[in-house]
C-alpha positions as CSV (number, residue, x, y, z in Angstrom):
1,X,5.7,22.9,-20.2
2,X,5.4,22.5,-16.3
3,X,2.4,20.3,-15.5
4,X,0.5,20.9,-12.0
5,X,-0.7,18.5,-10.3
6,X,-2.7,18.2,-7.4
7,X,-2.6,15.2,-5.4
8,X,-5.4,14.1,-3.4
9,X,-5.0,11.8,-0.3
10,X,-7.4,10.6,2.3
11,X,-5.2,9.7,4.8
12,X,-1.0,9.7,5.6
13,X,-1.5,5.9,6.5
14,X,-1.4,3.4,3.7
15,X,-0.2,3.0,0.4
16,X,-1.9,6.0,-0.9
17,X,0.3,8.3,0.7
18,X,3.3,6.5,0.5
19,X,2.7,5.8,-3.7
20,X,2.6,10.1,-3.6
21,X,5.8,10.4,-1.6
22,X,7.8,7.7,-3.9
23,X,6.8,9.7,-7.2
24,X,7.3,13.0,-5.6
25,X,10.8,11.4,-4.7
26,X,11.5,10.6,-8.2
27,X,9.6,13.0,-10.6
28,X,11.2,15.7,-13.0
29,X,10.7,18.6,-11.5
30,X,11.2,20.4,-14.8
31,X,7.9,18.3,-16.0
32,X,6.1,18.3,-12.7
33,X,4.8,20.9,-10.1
34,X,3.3,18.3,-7.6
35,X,1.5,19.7,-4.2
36,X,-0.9,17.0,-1.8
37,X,-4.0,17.8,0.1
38,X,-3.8,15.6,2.7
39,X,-5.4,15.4,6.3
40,X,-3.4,15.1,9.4
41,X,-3.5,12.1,12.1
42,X,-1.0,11.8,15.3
43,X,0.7,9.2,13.4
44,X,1.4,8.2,9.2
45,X,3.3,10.4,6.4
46,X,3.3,14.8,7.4
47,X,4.0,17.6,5.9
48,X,8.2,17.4,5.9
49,X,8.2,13.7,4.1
50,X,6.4,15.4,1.1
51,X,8.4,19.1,1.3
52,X,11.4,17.3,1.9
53,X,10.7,16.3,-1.8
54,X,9.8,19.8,-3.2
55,X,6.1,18.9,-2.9
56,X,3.7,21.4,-1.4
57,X,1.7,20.2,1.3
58,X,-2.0,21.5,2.2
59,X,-3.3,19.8,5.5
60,X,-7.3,19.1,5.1
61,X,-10.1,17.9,7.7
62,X,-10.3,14.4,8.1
63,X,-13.7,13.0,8.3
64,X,-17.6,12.5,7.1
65,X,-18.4,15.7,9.0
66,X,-16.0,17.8,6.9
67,X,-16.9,16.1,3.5
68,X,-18.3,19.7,2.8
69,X,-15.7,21.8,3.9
70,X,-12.9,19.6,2.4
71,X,-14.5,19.5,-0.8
72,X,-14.2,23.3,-0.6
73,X,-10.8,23.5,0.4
74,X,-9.8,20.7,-2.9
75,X,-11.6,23.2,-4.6
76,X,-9.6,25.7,-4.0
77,X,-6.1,24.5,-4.8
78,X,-7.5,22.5,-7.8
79,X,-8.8,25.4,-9.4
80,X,-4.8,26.2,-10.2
81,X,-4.2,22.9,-11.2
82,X,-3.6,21.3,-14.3
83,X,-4.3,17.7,-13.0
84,X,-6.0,16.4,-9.9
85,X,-5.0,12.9,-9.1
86,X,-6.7,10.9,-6.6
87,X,-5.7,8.1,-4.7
88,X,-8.1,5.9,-3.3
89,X,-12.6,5.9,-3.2
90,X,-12.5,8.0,0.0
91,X,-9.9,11.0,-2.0
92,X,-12.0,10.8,-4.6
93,X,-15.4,11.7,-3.6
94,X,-14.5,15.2,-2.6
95,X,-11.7,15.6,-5.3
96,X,-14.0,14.3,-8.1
97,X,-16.9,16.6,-6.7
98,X,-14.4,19.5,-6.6
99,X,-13.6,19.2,-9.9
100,X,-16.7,18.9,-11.5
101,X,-17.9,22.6,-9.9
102,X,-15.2,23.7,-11.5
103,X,-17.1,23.7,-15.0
104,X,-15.2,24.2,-18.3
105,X,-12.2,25.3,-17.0
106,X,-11.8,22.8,-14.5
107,X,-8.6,20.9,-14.4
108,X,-8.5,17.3,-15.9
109,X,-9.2,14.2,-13.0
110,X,-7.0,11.1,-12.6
111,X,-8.3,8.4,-10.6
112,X,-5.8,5.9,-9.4
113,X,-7.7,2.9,-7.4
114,X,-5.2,1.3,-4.7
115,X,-7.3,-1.6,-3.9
116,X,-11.1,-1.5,-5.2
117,X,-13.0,-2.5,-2.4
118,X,-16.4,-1.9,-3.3
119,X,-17.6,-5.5,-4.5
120,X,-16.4,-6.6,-1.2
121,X,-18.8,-5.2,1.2
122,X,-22.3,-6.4,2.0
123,X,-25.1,-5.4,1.0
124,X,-26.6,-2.7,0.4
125,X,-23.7,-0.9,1.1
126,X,-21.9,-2.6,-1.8
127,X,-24.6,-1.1,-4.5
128,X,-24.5,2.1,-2.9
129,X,-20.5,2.3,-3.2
130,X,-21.1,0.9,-6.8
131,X,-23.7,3.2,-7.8
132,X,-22.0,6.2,-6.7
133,X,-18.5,5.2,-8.5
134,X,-20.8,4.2,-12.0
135,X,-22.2,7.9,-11.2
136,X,-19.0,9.4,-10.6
137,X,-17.4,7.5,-13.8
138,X,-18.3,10.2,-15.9
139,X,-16.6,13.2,-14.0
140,X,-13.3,10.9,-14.0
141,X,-11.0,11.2,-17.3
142,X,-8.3,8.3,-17.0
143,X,-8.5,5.4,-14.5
144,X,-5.1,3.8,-13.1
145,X,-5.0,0.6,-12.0
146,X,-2.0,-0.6,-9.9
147,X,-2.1,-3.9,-11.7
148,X,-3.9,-6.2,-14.1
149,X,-6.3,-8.0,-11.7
150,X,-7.5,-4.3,-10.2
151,X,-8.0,-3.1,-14.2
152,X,-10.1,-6.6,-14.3
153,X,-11.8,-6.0,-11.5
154,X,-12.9,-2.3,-12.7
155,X,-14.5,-3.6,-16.1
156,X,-16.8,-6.1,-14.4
157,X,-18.0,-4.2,-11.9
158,X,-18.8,-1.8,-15.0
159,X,-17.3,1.1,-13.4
160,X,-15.4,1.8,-16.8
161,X,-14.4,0.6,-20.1
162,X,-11.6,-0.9,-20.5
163,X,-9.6,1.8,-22.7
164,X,-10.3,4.3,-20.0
165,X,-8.1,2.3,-17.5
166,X,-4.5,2.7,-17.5
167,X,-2.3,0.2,-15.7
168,X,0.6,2.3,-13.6
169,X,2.5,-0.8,-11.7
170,X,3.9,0.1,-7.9
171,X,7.0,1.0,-7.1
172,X,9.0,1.2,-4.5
173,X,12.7,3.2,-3.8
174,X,15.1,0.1,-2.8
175,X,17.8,2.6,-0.9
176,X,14.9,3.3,1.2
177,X,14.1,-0.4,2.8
178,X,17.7,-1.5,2.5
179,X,20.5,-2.5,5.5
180,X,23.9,-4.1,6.0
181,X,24.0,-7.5,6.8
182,X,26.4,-6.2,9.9
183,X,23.5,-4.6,11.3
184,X,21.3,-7.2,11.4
185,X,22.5,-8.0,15.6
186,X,22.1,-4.5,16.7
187,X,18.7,-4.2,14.6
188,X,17.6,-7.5,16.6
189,X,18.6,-6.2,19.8
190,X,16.8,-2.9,19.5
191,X,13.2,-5.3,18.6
192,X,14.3,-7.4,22.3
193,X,15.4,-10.3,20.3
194,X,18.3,-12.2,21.3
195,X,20.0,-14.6,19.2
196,X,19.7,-15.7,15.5
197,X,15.8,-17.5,15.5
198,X,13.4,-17.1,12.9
199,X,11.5,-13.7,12.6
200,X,9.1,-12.9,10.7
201,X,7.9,-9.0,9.8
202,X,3.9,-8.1,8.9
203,X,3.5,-4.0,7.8
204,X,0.6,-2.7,7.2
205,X,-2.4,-0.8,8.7
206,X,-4.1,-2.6,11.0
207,X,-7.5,-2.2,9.4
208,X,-9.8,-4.1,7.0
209,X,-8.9,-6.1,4.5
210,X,-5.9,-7.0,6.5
211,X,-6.7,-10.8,8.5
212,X,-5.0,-11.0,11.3
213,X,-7.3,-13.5,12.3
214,X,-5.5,-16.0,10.1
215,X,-2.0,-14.7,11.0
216,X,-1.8,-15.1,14.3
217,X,-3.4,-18.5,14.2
218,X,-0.8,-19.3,11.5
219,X,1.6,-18.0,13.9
220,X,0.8,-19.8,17.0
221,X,1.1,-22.7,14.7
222,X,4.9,-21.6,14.1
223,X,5.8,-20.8,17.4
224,X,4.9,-24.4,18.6
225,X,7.3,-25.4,16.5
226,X,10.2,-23.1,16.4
227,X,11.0,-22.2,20.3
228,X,12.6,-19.0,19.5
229,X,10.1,-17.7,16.5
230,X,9.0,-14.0,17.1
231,X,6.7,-12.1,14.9
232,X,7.0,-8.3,14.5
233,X,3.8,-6.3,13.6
234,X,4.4,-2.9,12.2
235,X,1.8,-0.7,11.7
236,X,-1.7,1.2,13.7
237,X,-5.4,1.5,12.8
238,X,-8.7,0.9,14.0
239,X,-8.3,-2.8,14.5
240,X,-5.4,-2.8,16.8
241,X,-7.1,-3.3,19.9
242,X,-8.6,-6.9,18.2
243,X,-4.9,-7.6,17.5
244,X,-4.4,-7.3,21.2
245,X,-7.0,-9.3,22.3
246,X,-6.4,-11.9,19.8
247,X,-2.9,-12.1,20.8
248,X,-3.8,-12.3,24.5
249,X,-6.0,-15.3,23.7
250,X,-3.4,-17.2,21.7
251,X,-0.7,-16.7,24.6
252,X,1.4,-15.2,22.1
253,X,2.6,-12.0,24.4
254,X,6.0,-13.1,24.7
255,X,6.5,-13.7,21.0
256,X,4.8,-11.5,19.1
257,X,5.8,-7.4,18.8
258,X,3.5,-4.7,18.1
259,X,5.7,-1.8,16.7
260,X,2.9,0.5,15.9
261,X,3.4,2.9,13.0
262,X,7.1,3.2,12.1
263,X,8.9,5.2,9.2
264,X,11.5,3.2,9.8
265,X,11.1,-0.1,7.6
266,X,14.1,-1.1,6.8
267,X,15.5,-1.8,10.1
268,X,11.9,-3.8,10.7
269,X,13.4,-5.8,7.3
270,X,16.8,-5.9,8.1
271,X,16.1,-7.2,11.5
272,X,13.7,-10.7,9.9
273,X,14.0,-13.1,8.2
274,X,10.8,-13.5,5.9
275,X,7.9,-10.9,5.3
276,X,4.2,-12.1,5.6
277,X,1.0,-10.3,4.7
278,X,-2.4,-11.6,4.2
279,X,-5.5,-10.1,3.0
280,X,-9.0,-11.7,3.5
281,X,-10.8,-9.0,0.9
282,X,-9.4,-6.6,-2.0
283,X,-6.1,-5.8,-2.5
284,X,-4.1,-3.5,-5.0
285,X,-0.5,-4.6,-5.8
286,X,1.2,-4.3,-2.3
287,X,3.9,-2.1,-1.7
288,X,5.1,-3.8,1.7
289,X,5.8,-7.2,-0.4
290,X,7.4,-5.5,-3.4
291,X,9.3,-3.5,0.2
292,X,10.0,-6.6,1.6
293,X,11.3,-7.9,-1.7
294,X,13.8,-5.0,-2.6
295,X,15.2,-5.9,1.2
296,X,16.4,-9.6,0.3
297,X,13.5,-11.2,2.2
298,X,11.4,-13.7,0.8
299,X,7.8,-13.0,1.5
300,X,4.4,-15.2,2.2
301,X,1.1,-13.5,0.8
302,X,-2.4,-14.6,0.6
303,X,-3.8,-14.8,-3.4
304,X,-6.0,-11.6,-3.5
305,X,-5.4,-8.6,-6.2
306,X,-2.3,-8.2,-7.6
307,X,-0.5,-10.5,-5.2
308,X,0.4,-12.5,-8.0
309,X,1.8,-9.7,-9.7
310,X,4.2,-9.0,-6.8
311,X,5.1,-12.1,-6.2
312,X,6.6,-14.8,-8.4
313,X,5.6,-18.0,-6.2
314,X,8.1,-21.0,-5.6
315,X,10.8,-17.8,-7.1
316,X,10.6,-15.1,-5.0
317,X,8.1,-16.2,-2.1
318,X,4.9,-18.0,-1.3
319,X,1.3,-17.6,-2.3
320,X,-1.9,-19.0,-0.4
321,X,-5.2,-19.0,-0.1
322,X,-7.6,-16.7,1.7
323,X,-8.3,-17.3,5.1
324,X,-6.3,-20.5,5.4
325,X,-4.4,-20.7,8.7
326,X,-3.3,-24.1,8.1
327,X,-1.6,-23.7,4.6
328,X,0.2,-20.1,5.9
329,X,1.1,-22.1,9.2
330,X,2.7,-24.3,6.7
331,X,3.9,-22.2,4.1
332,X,6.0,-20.2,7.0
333,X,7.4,-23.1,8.5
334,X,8.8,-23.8,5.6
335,X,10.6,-20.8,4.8
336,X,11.3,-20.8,9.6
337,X,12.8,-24.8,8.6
338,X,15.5,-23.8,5.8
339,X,17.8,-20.9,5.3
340,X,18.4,-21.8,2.0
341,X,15.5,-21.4,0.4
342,X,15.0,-18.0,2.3
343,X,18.3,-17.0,1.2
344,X,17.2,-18.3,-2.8
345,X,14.0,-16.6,-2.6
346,X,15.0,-13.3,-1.3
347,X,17.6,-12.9,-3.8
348,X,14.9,-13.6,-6.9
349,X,12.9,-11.4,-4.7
350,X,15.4,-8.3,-4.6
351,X,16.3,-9.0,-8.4
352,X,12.8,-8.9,-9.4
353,X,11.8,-5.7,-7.1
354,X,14.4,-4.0,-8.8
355,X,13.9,-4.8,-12.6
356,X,10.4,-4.4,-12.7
357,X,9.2,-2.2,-10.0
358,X,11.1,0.9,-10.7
359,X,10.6,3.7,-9.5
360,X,11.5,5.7,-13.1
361,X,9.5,3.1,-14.1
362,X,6.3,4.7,-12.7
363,X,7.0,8.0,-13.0
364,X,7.2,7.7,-16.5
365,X,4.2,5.6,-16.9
366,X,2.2,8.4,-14.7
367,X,3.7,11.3,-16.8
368,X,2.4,9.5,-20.1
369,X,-1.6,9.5,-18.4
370,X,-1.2,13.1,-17.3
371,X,0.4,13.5,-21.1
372,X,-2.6,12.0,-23.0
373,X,-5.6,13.6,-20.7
374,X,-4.2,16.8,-21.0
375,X,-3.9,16.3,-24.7
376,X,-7.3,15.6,-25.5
């Protein structure tokens, strides 16, 4: 039996979207009938990366205004599905709400939390957010956590019992963040960076919980150091005029690059030499480490989430605390100070990306959830 399944995004930026394209790229399309409901922005994932893939793509209105009128439009499509899957608090709102309107016949809901955020906002925001996702628990048949310390995280915040949660892992597609090493010069060259000096590569949207506070301190830290550092920022989002003006007051112009969004990460990967990304609030199981990993490069992360999962410290990268300038400053100076250890930790890195973030991995794992709600 062909299952359908309605995927429910609330934005093309982030690892939402990109978690729907990876499982659309490797599904069975003999087991699965996948389509999105996604809105549009002017940058982030559109409708060709997800038809590409024999998904069916329905653009929705982005937006508070149009909770209403995207719940209706979810509605819609879900009413001839046999699973909605969510991604993400702000997908699940409407989609949940969709659903349940949908009575007895209505399709079964799978919920998968990429980072749960909630306990990390002030109050009284945070017991809103809480409240409503206790509320919502009960329209909500399976949980997926993208790692252990997000399931954790779930059961004391009494959103769910445990046996309600499944744990789906990340993925990531290695041919897709992979170069030569010969291209490594002309990748340089089209960043403006001459020579063979340390580089280091951040991706992700420039938005909350991302501190980029920390990292460019860190940073600035680095490039007093190491004469020819440069850092390479890829990625857009409501903070990024901050990120200027924090980079304006460090003097860092010259030496640090912001790409904006790009779809092409591999030649951001192939052109550095280490990946950093740091996290000052929740945090799911990062694709852009377990990216950066499957690309050889050995990666420096701040302890939040699932970091831990991702990376296997002193092996395959670094770990740090939370809003520590100093010990990233450190941590990336020594990875900047010796090519040996980058070269050791990005191949544990790529050997452990591959083994145990697979990609048939997941899909397998996300089959078995739709499997079991389905059944009962």
């Amino acid at each position: 039996m062909t299952i359908r399944v309605l995927h429910v995004v609330a934005s093309p930026v982030g690892g939402g979207a990109e978690h729907v394209r990876t499982l659309a790229r490797g599904c069975d399309r003999q087991r699965l009938a996948l389509a999105v409901a996604m809105p549009q922005e002017s940058y982030g994932l559109s409708r060709r990366d997800f038809e590409a893939h024999g998904t069916s793509f329905n653009p929705v209105r982005a937006g508070a205004a149009a909770l209403v009128e995207r719940t209706f439009a979810i509605r819609a499509l879900a009413a001839r599905a046999d699973v909605v899957h969510a991604h993400g608090a702000r997908a699940a709102l409407p989609a949940r709400a969709a659903v349940a309107s949908l009575g007895r016949s209505r399709p079964r809901l799978v919920y998968s939390i990429h980072g749960f955020a909630a306990p990390f906002y002030r109050q009284p925001r945070r017991g809103l957010l809480l409240a409503l996702e206790k509320l919502l628990s009960r329209h909500t048949d399976r949980f997926i956590a993208v790692c252990d310390a997000e399931r954790s995280a779930i059961v004391e915040a009494g959103i769910a019992e445990v046996h309600r949660i499944s744990v789906v892992k990340n993925a990531i597609d290695p041919a897709r963040v992979q170069t030569a090493a010969s291209q490594r010069p002309a990748l340089r060259q089209s960043f403006g960076i001459a020579g063979d000096g340390f580089v280091l590569a951040s991706v992700s949207r420039l938005h909350r919980p991302r501190d980029f506070e920390s990292l460019l301190e860190a940073f600035r830290r680095v490039a007093e150091r190491f004469a020819d550092a440069r850092l390479l920022i890829a990625g857009d989002g409501p903070e990024r005029a901050a990120v200027e003006r924090r980079i304006r007051i460090l003097s860092l112009e010259s030496r640090v690059t912001l790409l904006g969004w790009r779809p092409d990460v591999a030649g951001i990967y192939g052109a550095s030499d280490a990946c950093v990304l740091t996290s000052s609030g929740w945090e799911g199981l990062p694709l852009a480490l377990l990216e950066a990993m499957a690309a050889g490069l050995p990666v420096v992360a701040t302890e939040a989430g699932g970091t831990l999962e991702a990376v296997d410290p002193e092996v395959s990268g670094l770990v740090v605390p939370r809003r520590s300038p100093e010990a990233l400053a450190q941590a990336l100076c020594r990875l900047a100070s010796d090519p040996g250890l980058r070269r050791r930790m990005g191949e544990a890195g790529r050997r452990r990306a591959t083994h145990e973030f697979s990609l048939a991995r997941m899909v397998q794992e996300t089959e078995a959830v739709y499997d079991q709600v389905l059944t009962g």
